[in-house]
ChimeraX commands (.cxc) that place a marker at each C-alpha (Angstrom):
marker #1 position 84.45,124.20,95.40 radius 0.5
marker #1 position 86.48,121.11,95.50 radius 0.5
marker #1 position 83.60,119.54,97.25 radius 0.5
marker #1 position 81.40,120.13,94.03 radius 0.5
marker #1 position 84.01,118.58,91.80 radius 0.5
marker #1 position 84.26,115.43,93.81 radius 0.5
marker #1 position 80.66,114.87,93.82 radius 0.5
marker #1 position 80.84,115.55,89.82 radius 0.5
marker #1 position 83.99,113.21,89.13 radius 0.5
marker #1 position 82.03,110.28,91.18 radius 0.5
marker #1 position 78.96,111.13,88.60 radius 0.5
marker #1 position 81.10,111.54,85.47 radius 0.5
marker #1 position 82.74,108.24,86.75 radius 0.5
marker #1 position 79.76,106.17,87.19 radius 0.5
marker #1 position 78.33,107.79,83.82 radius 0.5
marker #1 position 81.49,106.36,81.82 radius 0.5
marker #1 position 80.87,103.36,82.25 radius 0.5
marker #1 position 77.72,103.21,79.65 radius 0.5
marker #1 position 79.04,106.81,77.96 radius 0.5
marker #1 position 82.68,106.73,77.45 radius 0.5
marker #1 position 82.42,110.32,75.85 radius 0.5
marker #1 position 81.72,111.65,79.53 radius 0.5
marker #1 position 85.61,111.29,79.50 radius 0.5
marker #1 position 86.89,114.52,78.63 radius 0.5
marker #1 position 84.53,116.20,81.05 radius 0.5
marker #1 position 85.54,113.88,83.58 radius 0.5
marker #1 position 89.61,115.21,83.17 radius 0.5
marker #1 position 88.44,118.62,82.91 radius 0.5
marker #1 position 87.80,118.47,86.60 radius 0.5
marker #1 position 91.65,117.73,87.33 radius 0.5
marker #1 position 94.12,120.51,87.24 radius 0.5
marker #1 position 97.20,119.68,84.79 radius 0.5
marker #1 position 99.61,118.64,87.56 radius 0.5
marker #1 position 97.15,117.13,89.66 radius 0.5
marker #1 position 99.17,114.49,91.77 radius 0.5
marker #1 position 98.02,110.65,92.90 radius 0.5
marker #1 position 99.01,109.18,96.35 radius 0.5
marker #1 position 97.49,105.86,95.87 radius 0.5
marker #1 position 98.24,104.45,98.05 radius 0.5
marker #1 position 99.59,106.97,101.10 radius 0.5
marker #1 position 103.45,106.41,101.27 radius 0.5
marker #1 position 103.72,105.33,97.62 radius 0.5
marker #1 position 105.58,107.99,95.78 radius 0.5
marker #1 position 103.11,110.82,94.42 radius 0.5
marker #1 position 102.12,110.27,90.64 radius 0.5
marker #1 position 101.34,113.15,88.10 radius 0.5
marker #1 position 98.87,113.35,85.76 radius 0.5
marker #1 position 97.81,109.99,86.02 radius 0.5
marker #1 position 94.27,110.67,85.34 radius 0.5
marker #1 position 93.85,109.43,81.90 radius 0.5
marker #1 position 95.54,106.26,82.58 radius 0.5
marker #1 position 93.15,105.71,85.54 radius 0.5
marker #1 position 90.33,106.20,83.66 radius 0.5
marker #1 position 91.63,103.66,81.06 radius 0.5
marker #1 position 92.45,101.31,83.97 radius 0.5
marker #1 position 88.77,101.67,85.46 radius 0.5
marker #1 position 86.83,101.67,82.49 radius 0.5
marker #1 position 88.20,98.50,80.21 radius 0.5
marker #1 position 86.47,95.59,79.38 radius 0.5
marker #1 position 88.64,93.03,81.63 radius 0.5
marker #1 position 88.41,95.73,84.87 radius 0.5
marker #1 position 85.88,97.73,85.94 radius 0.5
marker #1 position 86.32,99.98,88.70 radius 0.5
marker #1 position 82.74,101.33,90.35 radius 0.5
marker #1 position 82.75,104.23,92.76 radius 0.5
marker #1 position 79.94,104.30,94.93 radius 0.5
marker #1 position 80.22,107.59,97.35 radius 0.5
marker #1 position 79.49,106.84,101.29 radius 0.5
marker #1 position 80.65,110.25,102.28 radius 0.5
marker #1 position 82.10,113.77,100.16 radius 0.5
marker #1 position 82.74,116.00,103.16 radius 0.5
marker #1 position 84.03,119.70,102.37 radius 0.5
marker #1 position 86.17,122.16,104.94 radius 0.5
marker #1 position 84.98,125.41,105.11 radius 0.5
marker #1 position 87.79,126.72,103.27 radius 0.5
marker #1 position 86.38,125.27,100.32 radius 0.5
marker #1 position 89.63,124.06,98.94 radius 0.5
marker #1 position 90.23,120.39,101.14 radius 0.5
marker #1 position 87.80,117.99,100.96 radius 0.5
marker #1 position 88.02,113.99,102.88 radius 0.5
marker #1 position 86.11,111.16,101.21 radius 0.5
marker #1 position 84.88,107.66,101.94 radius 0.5
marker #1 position 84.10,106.10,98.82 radius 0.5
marker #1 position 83.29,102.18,98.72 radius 0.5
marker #1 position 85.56,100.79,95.32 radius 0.5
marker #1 position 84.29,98.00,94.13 radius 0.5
marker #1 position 86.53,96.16,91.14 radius 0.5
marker #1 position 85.26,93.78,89.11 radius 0.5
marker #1 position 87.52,91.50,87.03 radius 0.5
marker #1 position 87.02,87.94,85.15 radius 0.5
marker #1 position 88.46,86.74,88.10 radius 0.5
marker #1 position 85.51,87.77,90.76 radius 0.5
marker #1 position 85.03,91.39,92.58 radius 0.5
marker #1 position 86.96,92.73,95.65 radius 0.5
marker #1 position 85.08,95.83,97.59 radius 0.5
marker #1 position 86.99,98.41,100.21 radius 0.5
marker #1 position 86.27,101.49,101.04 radius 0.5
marker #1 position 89.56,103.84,101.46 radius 0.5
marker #1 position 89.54,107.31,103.02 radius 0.5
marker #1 position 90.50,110.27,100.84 radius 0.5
marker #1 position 91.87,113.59,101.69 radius 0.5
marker #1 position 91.63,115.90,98.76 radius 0.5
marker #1 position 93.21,119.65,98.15 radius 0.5
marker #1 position 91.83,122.20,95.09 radius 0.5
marker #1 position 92.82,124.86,92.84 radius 0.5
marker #1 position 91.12,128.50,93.62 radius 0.5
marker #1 position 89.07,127.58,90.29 radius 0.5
marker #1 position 87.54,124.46,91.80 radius 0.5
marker #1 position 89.56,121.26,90.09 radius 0.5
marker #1 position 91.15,118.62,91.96 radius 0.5
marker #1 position 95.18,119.22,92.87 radius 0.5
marker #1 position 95.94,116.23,94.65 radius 0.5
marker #1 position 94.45,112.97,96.28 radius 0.5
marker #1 position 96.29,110.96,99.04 radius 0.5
marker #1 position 94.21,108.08,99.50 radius 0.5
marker #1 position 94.48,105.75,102.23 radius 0.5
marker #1 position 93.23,102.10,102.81 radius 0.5
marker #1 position 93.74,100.94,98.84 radius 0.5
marker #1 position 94.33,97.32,98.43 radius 0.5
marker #1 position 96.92,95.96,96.23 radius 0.5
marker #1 position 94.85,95.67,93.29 radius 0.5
marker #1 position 94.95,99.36,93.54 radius 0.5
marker #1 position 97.76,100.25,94.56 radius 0.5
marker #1 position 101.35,101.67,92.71 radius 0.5
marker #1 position 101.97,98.31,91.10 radius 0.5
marker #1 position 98.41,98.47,89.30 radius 0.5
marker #1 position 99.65,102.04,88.24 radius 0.5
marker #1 position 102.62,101.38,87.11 radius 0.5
marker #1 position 101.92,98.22,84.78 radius 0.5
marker #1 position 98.84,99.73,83.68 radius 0.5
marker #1 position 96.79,96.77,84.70 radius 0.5
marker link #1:1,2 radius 0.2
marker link #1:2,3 radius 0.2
marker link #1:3,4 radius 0.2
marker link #1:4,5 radius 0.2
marker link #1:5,6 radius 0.2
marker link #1:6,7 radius 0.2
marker link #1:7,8 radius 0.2
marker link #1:8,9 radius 0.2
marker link #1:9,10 radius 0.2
marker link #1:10,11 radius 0.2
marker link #1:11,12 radius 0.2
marker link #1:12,13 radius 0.2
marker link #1:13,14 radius 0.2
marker link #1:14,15 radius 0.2
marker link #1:15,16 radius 0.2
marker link #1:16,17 radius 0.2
marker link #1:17,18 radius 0.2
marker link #1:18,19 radius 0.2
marker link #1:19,20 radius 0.2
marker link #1:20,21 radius 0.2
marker link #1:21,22 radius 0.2
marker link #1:22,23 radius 0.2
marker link #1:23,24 radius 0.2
marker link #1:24,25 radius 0.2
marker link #1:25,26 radius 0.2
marker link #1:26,27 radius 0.2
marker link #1:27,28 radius 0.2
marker link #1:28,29 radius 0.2
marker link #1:29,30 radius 0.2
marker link #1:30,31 radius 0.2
marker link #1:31,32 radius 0.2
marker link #1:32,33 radius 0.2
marker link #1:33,34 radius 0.2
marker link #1:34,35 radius 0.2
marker link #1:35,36 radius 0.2
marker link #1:36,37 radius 0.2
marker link #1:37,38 radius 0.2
marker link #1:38,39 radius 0.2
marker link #1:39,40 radius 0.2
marker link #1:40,41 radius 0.2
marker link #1:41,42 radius 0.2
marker link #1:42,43 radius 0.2
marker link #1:43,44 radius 0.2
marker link #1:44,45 radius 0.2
marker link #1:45,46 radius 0.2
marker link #1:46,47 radius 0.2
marker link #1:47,48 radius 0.2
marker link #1:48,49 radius 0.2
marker link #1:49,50 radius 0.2
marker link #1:50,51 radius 0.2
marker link #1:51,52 radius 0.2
marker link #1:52,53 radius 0.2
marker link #1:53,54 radius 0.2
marker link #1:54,55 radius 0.2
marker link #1:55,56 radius 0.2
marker link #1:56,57 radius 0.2
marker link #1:57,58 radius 0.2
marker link #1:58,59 radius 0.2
marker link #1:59,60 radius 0.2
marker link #1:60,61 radius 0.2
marker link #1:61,62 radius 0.2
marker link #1:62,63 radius 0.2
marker link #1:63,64 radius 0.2
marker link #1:64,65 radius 0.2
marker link #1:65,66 radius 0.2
marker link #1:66,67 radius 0.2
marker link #1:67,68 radius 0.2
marker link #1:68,69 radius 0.2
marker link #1:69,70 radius 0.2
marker link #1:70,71 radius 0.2
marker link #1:71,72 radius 0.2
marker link #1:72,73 radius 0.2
marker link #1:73,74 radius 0.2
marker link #1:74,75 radius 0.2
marker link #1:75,76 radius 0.2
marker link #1:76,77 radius 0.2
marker link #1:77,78 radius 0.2
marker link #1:78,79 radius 0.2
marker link #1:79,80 radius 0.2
marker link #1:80,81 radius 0.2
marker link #1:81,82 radius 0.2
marker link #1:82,83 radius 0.2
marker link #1:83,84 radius 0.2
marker link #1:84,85 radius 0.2
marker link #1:85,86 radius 0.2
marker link #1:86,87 radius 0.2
marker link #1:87,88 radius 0.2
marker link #1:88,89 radius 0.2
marker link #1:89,90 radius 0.2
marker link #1:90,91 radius 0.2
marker link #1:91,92 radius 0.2
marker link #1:92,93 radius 0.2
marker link #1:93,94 radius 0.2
marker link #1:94,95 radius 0.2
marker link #1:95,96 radius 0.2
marker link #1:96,97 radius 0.2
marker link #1:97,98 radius 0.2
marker link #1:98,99 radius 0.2
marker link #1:99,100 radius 0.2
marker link #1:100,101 radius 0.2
marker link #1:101,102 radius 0.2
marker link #1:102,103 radius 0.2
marker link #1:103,104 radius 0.2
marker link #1:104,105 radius 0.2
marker link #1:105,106 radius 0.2
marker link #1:106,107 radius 0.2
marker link #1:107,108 radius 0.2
marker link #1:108,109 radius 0.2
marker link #1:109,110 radius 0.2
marker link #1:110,111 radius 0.2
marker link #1:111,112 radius 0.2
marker link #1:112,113 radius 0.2
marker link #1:113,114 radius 0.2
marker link #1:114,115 radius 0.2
marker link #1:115,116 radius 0.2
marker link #1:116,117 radius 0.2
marker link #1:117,118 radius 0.2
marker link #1:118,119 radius 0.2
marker link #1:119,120 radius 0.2
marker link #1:120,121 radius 0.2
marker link #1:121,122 radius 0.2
marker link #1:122,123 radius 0.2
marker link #1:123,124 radius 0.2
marker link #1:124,125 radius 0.2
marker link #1:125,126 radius 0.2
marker link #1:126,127 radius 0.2
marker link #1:127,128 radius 0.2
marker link #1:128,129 radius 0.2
marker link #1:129,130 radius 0.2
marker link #1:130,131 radius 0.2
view
């Protein structure tokens, strides 16, 4: 299950960036309280979704999420990731790929993401000044 919504938010994503009406959709595959480690051992952030859309999708930032590997457990509710980010400002592009560990709700959204590896472009400062 939250396999299938990982694979749809890196769609939806990608989509976005020539349909911003895929939005909606695209936060419809979060649960409300879905939390945001990003980066691991930066404090957990609620129901940041929206904002990282925003974030990802402007015209001075652009955030592309190319998927290298979506890779379910059996249980159907964890899910680890390796997704190459590239971001793409005025200022030039920087690419990583970070590792994600995902966890879902029994009806298949996205509860939490603890990503590891995220530069500091990405990371809680980006968050928090909404750059």
């Amino acid at each position: 299950m939250i396999e299938r919504a990982l694979r749809r938010h890196l769609e939806l994503w990608t989509a976005g960036h020539d349909d911003p009406s895929v939005k909606e959709e695209w936060l419809a595959l979060f649960a409300a309280d879905c939390t945001v480690e990003e980066p691991v051992g930066s404090e957990p952030r609620p129901g940041m979704q929206s904002q990282g859309w925003d974030m990802g999708h402007s015209d001075e930032r652009r955030v592309y999420l190319e998927p290298v590997a979506v890779i379910g457990a059996p249980d159907g509710r964890q899910a680890a990731t390796v997704i190459r980010i590239r971001l793409v400002t005025g200022d030039g592009e920087v690419a990583f790929q970070p590792i994600g560990f995902w966890t879902g709700t029994a009806d298949g959204r996205v509860q939490s993401s603890r990503i590891f590896g995220v530069s500091n472009q990405m990371g809680p400062d980006a968050w928090s000044k909404g750059e």
